[in-house]
Backbone as CSV, one residue per row, in Angstrom:
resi,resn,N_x,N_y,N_z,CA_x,CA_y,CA_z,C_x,C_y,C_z
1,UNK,13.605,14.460,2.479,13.970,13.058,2.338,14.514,12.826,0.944
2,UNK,15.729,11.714,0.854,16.218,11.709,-0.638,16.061,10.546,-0.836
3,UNK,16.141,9.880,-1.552,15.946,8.510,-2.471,17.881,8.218,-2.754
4,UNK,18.189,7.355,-1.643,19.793,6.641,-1.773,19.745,6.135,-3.171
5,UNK,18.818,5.986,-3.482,18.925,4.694,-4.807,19.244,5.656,-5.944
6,UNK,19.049,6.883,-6.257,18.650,7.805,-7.250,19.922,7.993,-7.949
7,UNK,20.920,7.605,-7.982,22.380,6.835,-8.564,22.497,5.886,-9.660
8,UNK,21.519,5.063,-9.010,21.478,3.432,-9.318,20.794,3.485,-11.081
9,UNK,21.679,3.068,-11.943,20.899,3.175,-13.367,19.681,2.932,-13.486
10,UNK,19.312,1.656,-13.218,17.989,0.949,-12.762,17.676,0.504,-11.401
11,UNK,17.409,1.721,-10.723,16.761,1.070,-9.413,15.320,0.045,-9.765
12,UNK,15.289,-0.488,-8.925,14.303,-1.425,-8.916,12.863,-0.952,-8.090
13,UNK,12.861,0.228,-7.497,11.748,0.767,-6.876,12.383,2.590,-7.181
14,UNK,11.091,3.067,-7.681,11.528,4.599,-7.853,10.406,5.457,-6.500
15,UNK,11.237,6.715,-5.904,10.747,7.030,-5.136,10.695,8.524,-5.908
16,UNK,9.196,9.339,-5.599,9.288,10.678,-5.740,8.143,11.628,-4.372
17,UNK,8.481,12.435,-4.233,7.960,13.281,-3.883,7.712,14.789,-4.046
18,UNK,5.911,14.492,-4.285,5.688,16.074,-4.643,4.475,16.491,-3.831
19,UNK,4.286,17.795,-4.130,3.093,18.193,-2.978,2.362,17.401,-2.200
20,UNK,3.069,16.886,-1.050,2.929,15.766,-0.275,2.785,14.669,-0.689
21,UNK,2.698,14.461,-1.879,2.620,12.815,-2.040,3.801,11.977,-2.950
22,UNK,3.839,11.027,-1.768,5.151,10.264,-2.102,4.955,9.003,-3.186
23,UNK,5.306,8.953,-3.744,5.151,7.594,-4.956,6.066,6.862,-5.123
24,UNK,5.972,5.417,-4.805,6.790,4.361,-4.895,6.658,3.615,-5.860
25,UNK,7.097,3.689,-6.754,6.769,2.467,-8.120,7.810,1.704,-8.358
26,UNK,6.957,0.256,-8.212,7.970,-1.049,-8.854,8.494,-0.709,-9.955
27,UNK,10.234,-0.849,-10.060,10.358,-0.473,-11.275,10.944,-2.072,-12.062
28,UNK,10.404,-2.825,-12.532,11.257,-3.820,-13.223,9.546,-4.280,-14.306
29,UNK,10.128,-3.459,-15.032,9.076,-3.651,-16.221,9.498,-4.698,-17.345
30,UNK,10.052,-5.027,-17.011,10.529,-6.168,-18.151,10.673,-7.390,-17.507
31,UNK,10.525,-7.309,-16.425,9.928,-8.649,-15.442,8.491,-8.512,-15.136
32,UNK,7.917,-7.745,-15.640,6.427,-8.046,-14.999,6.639,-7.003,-13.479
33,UNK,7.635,-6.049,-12.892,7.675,-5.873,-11.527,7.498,-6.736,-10.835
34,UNK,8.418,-8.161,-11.241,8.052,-9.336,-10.249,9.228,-8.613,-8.900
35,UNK,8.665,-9.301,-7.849,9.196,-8.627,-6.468,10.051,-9.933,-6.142
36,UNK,11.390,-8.838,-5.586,12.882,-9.578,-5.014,12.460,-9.121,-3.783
37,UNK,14.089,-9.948,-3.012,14.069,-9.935,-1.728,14.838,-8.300,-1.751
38,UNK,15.418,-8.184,-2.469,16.397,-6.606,-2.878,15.293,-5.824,-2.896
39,UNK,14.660,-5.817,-3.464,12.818,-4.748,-4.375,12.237,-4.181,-2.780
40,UNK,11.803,-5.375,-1.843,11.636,-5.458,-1.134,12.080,-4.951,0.313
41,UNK,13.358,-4.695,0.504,14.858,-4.240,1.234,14.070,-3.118,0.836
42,UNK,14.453,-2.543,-0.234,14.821,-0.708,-0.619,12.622,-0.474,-0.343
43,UNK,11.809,-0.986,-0.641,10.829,-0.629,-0.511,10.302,-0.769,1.676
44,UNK,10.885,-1.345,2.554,10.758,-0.987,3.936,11.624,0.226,4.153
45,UNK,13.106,0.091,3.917,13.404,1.360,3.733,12.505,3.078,3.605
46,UNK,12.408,2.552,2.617,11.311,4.058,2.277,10.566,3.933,2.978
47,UNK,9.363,3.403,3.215,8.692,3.108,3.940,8.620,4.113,5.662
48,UNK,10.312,3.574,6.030,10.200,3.940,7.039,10.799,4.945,7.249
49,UNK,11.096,5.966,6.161,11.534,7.145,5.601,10.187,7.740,5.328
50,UNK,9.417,7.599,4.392,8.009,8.273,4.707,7.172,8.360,6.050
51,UNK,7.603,7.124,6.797,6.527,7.563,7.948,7.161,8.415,9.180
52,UNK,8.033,9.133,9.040,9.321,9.853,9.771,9.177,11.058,8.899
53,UNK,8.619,11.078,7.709,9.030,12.451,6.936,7.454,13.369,6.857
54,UNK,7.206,14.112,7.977,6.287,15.085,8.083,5.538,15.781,6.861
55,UNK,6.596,15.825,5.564,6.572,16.354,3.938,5.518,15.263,3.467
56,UNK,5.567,14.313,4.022,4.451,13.282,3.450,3.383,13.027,3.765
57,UNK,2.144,13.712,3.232,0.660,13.009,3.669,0.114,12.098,3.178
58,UNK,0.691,11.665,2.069,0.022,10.434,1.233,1.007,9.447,0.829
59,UNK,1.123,8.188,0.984,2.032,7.346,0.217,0.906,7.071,-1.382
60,UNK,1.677,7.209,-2.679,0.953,6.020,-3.823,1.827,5.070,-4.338
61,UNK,1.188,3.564,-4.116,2.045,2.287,-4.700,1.841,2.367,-6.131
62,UNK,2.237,2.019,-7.144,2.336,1.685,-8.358,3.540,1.034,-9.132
63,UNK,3.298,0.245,-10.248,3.816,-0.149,-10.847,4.290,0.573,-12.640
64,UNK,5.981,0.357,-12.755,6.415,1.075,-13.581,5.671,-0.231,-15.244
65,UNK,5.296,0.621,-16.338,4.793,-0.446,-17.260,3.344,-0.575,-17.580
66,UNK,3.261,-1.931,-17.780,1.790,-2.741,-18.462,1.444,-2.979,-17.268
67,UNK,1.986,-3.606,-16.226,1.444,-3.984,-14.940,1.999,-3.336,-13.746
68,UNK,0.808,-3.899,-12.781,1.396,-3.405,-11.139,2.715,-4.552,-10.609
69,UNK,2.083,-6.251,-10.455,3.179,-6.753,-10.000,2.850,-8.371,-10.227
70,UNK,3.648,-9.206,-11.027,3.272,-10.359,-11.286,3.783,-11.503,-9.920
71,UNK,4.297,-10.936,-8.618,4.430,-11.671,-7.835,5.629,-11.822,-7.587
72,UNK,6.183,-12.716,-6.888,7.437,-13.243,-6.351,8.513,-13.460,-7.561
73,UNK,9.783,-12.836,-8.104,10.437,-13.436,-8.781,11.012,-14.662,-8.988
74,UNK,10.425,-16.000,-9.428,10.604,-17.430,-9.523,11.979,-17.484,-10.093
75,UNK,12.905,-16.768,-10.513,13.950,-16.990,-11.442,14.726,-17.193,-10.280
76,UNK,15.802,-18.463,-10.527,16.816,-18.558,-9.583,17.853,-17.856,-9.430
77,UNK,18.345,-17.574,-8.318,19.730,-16.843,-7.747,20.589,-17.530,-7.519
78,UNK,21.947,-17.295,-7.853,23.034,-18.012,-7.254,23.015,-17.589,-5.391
79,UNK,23.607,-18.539,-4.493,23.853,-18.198,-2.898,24.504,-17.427,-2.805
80,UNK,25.237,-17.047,-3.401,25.747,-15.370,-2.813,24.949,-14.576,-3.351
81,UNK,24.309,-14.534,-4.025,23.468,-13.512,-4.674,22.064,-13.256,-2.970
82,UNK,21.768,-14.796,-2.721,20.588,-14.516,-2.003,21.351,-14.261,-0.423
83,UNK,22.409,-14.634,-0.600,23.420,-14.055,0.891,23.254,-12.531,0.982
84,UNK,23.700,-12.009,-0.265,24.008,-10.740,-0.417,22.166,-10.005,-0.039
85,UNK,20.985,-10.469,-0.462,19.676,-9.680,-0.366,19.552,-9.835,0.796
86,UNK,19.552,-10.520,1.093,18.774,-11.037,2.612,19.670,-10.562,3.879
87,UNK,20.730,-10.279,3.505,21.751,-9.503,4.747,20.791,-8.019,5.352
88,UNK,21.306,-7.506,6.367,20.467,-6.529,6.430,21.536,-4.932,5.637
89,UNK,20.885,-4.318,5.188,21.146,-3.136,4.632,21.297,-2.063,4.630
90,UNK,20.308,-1.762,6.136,20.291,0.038,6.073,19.960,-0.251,7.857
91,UNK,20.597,0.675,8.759,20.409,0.981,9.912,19.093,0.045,10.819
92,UNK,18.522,-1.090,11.174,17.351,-1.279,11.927,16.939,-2.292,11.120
93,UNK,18.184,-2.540,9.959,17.279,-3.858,8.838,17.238,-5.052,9.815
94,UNK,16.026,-5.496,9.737,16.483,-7.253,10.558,17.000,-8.207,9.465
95,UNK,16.700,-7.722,8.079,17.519,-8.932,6.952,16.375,-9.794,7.149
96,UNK,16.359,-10.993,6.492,15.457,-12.277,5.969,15.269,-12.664,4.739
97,UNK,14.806,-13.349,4.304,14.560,-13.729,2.924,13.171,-12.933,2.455
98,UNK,12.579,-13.352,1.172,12.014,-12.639,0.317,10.662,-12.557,1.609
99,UNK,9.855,-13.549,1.935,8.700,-13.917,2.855,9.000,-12.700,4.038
100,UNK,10.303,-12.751,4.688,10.241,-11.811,5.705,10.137,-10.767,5.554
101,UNK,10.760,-9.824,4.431,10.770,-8.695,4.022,9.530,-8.423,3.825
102,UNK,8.665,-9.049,2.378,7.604,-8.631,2.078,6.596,-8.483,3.226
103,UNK,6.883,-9.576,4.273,5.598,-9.290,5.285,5.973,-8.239,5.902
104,UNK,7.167,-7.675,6.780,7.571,-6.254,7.102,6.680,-5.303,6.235
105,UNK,7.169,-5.161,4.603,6.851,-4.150,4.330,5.080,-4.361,4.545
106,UNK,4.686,-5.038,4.061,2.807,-5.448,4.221,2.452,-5.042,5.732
107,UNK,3.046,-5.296,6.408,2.399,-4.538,7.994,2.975,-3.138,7.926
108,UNK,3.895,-2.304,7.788,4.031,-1.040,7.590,3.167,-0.451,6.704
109,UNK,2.513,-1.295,5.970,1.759,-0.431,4.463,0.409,-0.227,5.495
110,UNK,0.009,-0.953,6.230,-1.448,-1.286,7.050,-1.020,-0.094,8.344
111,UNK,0.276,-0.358,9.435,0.283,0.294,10.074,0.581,2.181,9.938
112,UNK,1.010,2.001,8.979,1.322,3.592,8.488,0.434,4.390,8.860
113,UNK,0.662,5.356,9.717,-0.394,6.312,10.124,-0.729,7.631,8.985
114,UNK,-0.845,7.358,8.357,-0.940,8.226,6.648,-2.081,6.978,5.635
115,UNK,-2.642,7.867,4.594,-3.315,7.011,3.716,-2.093,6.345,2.634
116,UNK,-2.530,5.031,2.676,-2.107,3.914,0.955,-2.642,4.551,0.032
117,UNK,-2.462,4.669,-0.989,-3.667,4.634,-2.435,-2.823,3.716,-3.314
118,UNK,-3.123,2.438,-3.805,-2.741,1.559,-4.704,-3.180,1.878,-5.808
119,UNK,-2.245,2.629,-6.746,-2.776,2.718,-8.197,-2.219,1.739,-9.452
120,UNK,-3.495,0.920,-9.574,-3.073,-0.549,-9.843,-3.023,-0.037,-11.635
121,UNK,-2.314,-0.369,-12.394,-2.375,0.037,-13.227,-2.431,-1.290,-14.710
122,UNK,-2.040,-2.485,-13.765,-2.176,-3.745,-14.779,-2.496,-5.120,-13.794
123,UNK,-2.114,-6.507,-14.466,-1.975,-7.100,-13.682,-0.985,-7.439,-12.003
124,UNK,-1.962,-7.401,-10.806,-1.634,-7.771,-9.743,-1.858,-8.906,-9.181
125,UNK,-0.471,-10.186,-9.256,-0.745,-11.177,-9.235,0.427,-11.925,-8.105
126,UNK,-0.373,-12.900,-6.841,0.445,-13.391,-6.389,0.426,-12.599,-4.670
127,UNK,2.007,-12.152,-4.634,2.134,-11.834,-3.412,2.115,-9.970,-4.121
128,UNK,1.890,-10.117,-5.173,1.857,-8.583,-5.370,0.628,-8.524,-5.810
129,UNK,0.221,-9.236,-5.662,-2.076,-8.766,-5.560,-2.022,-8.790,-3.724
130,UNK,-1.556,-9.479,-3.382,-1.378,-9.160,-1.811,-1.100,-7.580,-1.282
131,UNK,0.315,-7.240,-1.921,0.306,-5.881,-2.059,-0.029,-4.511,-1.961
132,UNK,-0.844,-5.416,-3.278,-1.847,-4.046,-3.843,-3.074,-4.081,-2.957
133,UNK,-3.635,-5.314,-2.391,-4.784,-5.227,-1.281,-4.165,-4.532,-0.051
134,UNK,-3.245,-4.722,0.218,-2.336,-4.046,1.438,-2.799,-2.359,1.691
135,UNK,-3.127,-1.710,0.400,-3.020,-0.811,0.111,-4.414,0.270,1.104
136,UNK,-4.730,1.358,1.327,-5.877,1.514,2.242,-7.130,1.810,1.072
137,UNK,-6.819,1.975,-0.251,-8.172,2.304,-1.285,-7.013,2.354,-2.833
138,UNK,-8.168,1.587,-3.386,-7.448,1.341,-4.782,-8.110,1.695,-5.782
139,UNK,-7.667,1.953,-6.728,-8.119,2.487,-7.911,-7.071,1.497,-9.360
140,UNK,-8.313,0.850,-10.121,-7.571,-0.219,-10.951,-7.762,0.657,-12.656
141,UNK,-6.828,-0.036,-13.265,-7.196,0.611,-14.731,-8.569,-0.371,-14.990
142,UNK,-8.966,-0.207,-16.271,-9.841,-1.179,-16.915,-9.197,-2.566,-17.492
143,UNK,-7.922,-2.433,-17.769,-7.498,-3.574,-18.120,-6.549,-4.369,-16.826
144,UNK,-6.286,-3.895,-15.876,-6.070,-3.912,-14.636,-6.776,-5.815,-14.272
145,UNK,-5.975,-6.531,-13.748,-6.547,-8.001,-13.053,-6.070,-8.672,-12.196
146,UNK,-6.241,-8.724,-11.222,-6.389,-9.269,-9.851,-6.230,-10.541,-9.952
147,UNK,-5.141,-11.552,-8.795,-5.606,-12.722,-8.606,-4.310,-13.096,-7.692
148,UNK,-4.852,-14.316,-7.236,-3.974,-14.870,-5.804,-3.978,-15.933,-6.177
149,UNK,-2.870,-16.098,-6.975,-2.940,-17.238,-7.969,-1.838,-18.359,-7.513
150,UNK,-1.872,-18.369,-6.108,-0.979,-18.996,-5.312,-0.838,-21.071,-5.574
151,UNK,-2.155,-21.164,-5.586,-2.433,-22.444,-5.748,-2.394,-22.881,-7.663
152,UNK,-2.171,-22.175,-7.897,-1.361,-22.845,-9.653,-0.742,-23.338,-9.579
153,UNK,0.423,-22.985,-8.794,1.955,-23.860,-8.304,1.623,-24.564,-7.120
154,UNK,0.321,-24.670,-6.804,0.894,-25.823,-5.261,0.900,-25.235,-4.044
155,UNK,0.941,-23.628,-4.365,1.411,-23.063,-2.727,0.046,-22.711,-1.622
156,UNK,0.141,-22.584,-0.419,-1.099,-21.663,-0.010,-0.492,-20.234,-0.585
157,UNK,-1.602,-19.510,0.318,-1.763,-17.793,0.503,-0.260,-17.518,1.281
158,UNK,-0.106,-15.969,0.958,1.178,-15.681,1.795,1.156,-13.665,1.605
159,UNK,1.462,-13.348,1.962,1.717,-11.834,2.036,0.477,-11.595,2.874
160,UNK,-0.308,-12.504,3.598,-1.104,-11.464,4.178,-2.877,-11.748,3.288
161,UNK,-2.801,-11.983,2.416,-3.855,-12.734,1.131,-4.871,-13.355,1.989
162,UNK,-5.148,-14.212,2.843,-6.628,-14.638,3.442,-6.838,-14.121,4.433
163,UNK,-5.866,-13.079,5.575,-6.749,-11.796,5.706,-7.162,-10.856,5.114
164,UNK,-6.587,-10.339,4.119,-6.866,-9.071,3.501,-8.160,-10.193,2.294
165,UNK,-8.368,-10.691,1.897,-9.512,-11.142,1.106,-10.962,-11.113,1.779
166,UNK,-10.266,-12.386,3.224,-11.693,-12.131,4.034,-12.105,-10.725,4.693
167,UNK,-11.194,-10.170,4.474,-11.886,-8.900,5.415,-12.599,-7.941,3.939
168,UNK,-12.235,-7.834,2.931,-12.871,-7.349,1.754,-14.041,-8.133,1.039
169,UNK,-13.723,-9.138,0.821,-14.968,-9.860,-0.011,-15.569,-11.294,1.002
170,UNK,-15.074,-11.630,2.414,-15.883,-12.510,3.368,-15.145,-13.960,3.093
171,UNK,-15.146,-15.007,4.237,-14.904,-15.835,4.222,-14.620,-16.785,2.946
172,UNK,-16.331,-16.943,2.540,-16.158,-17.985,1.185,-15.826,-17.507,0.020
173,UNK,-16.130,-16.433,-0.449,-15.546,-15.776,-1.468,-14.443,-15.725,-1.660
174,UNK,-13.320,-15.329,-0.275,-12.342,-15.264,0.266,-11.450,-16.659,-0.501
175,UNK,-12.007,-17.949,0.048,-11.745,-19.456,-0.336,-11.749,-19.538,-1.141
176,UNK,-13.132,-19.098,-2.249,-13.175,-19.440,-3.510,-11.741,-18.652,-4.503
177,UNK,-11.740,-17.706,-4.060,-10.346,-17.293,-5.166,-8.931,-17.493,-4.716
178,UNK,-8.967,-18.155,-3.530,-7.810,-18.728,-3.107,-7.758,-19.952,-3.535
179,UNK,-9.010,-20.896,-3.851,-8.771,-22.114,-4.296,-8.643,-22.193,-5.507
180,UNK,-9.383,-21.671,-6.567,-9.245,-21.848,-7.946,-8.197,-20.747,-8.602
181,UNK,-7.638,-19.965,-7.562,-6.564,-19.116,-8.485,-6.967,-18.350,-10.003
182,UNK,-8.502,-18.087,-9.867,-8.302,-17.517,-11.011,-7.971,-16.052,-11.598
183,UNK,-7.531,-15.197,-12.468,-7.476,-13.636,-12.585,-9.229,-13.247,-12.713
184,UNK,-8.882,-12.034,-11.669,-9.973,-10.918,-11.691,-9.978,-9.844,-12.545
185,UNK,-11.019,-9.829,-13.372,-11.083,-8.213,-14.054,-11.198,-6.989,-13.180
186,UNK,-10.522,-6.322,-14.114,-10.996,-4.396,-12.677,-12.651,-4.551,-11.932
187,UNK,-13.549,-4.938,-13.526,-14.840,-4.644,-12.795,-15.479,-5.375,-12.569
188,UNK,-15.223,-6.766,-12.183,-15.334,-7.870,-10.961,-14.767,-7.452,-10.110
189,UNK,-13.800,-7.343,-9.971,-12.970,-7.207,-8.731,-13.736,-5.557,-8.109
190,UNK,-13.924,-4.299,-8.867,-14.531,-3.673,-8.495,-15.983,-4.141,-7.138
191,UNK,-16.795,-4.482,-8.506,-17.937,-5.552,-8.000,-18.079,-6.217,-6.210
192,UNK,-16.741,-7.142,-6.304,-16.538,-7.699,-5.531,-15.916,-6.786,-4.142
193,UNK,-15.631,-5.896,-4.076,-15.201,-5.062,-3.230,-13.443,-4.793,-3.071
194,UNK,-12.998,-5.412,-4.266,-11.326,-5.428,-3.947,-10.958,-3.886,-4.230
195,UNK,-11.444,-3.225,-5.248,-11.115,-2.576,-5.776,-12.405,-1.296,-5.726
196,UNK,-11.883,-0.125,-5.171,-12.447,1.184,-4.732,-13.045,1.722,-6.260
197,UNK,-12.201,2.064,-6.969,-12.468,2.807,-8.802,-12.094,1.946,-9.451
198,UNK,-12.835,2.381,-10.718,-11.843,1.859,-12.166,-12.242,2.277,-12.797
199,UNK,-10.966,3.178,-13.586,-11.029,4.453,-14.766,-10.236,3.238,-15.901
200,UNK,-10.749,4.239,-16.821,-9.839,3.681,-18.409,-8.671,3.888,-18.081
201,UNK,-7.920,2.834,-19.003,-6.172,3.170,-18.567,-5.692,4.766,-18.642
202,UNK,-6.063,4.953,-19.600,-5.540,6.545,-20.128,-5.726,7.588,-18.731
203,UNK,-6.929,7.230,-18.680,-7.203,7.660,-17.273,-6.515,7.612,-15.436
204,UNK,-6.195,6.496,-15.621,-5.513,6.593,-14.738,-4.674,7.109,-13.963
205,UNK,-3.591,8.039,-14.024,-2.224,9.048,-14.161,-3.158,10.125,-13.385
206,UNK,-4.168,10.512,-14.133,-5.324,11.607,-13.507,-5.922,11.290,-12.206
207,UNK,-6.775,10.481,-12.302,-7.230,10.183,-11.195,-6.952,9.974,-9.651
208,UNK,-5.361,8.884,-9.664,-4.840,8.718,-8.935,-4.047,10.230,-8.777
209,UNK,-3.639,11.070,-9.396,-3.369,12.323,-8.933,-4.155,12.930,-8.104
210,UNK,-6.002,13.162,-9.044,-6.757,13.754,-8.219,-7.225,13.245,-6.316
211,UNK,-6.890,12.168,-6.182,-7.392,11.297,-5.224,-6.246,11.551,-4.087
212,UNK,-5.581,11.400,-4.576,-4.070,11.420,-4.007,-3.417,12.487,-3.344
213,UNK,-3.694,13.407,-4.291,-4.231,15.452,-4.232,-4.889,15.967,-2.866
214,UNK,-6.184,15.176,-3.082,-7.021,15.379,-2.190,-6.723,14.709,-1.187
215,UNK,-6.480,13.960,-0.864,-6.100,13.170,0.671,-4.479,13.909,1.241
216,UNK,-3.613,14.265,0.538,-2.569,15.483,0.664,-2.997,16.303,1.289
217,UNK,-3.837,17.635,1.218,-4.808,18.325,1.418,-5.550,18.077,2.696
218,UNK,-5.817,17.160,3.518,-6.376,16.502,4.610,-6.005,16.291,5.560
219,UNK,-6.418,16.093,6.821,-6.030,15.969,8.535,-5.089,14.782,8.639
220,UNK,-4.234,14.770,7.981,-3.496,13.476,8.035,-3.619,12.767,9.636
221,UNK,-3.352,13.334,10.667,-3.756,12.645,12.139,-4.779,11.594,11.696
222,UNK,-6.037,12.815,11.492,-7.537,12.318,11.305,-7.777,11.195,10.774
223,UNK,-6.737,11.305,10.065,-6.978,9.849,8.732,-5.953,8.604,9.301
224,UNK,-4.922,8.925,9.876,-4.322,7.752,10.734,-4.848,7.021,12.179
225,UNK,-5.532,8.092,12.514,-6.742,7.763,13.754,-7.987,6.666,12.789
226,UNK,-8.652,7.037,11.855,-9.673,6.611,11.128,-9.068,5.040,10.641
227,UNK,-7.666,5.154,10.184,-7.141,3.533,9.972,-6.968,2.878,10.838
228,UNK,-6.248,3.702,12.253,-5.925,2.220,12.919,-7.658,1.769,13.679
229,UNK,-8.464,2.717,13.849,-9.244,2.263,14.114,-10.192,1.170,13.635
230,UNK,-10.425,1.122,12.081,-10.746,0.486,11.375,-9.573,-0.920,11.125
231,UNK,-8.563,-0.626,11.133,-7.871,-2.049,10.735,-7.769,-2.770,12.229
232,UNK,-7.300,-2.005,14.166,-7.310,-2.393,14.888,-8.517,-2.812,15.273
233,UNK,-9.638,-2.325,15.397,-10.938,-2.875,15.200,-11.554,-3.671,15.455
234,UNK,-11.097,-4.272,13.981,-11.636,-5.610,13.715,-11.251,-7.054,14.494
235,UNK,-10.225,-6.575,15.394,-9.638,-7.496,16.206,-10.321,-7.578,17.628
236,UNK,-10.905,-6.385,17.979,-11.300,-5.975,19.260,-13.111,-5.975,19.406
237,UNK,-13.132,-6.453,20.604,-14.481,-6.051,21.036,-14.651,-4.587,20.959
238,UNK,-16.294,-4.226,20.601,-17.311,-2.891,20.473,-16.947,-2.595,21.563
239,UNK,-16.474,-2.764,22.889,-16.377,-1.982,23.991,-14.735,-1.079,24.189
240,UNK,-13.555,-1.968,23.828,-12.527,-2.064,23.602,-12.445,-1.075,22.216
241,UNK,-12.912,-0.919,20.973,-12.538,-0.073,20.116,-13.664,1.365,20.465
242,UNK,-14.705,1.884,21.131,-14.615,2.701,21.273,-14.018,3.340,22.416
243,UNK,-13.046,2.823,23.090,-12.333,3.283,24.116,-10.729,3.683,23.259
244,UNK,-10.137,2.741,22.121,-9.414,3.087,21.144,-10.118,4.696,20.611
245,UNK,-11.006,4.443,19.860,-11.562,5.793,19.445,-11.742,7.243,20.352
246,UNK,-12.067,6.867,21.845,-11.636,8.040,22.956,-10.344,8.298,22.827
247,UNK,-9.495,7.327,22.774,-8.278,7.552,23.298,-7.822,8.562,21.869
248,UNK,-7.570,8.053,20.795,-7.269,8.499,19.745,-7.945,9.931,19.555
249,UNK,-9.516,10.469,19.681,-9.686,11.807,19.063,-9.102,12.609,20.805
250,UNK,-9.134,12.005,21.669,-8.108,12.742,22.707,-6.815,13.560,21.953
251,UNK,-6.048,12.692,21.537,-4.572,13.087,20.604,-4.896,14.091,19.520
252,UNK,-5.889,13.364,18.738,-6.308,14.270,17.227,-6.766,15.835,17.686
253,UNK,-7.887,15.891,18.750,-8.185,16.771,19.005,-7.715,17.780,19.474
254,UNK,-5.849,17.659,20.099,-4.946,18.939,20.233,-3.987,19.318,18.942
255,UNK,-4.307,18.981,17.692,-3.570,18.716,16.426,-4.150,20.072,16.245
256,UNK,-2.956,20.777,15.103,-3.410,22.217,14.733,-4.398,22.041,13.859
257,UNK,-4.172,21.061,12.554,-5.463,20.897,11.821,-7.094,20.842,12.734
258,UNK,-7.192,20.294,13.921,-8.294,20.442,14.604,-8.459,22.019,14.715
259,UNK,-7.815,22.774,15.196,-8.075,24.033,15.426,-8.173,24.707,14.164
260,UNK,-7.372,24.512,13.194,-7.981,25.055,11.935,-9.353,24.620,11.406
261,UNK,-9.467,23.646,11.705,-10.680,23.070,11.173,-11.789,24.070,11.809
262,UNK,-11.924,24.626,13.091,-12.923,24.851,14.193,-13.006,26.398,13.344
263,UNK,-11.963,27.144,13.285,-11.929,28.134,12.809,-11.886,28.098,11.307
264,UNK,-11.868,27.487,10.600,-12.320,27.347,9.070,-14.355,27.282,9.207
265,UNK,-14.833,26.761,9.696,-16.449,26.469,10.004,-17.058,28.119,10.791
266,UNK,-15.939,28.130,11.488,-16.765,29.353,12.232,-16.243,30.427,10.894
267,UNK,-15.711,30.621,10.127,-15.440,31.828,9.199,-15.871,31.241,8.608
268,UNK,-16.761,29.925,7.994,-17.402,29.615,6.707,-16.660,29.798,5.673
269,UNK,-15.365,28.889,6.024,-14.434,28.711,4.297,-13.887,27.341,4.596
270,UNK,-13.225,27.121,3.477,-12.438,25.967,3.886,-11.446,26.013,4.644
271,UNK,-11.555,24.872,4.989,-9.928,24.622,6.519,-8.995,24.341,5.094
272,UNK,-7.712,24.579,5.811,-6.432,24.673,5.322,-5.363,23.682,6.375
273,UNK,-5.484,22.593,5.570,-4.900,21.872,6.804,-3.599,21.229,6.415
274,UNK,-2.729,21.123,7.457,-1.219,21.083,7.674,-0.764,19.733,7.655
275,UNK,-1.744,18.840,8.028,-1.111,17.660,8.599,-0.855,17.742,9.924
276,UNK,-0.754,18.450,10.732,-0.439,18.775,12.175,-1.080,18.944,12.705
């Protein structure tokens, strides 16, 4: 898989891939990585280039800079400018404005049959704390802060923000930081369940390697069976998701990684697994 953009002086999202893991980082560091309807375009794109590209067992989100993503870019566009984003772009685009895109990409980040790892590295604020919750396990710096700071300006929730809250930190909790908009530290937000780790900044680069590494390394099936079950789930009756869960280790269970796995235990070493 290649990165179309890799031309572009300043792309606005950088794509790499290495020993299975693909990394997407906001690149507009001198905006805060505030997110366009353009940012947005080239990030479903990939998207749906990683989940087609077998080379990939892991997606990691991150942000290029001090921060992950200060939200929606508020700066105005001239109408041809927002003619020109919102057109569609690449083969299967449906086009829309900034709201449509971002929610596309936010259900591909959830439906992706591969692990997220959000490596939050500053402030995530807005529809890009939405984002970064989007993500399937996060890891924040220490100076790293959270917030859905939607209602400063007047607005509700949007990217997806009062499901992904209530399903992490519960209904009222949920309310409470949707109503008062305030920023979360890493280790509140840790605390609170938003956030999986939190290493020192310096730290960070490492960690999210090691994590990232390791889930590379893994039954990728296994782990796309393990999400949709857990994110489809929660929608479904206990009778209805373990019939999902039959159905699913049915599939997993003719995957070569299953058979390596069987024969890694019976020789007492580690499995060596393909993704397949």
């Amino acid at each position: 898989m290649t990165d179309s953009r890799a031309t572009s002086p300043e792309p606005s999202l950088l794509f790499d891939l290495s020993g299975g893991v693909a990394t997407l980082t906001l690149n507009r560091p001198a905006a805060r990585n505030a997110l366009t309807t353009a940012l947005f375009c080239e990030m479903e794109r990939m998207l749906l280039e990683v989940e087609a590209d077998d080379a990939v067992r892991v997606v990691v989100l991150t942000g290029a800079g001090r921060g992950f993503s200060a939200g929606a870019d508020l700066m105005p566009v001239s109408k041809e400018e927002r003619r020109r984003s919102e057109a569609p772009s690449f083969p299967g685009d449906a086009g829309g404005d900034i709201l449509d895109r971002a929610n596309r990409c936010i259900l591909r980040l959830r439906r992706l049959p591969k692990p997220v790892l959000g490596s939050i590295n500053g402030d995530a604020v807005g529809v890009g704390c939405s984002l970064a919750l989007a993500t399937d396990l996060r890891i924040a710096s220490e100076s790293a802060r959270l917030g859905v700071v939607f209602s400063k300006i007047g607005l509700g929730p949007d990217g997806g923000a009062s499901a992904l809250l209530r399903e992490l930190v519960g209904p009222s909790q949920a309310l409470e930081l949707l109503f008062l908009g305030d920023l979360i530290d890493a280790a509140e937000a840790h605390r609170m369940g938003l956030v999986n780790r939190v290493v020192p900044d310096d730290e960070l680069a490492n960690a999210t390697a090691d994590l990232s590494g390791r889930l590379a390394q893994g039954p990728t099936r296994a782990y796309g069976s393990a999400k949709e079950a857990v994110y489809q789930g929660a929608r479904m009756s206990f009778e209805s998701l373990l019939d999902l869960e039959a159905r699913n280790q049915k599939v997993v269970s003719r995957s070569d990684d299953v058979r390596e796995g069987i024969r890694a235990f019976r020789e007492k070493r580690k499995p060596e697994f393909r993704g397949r």
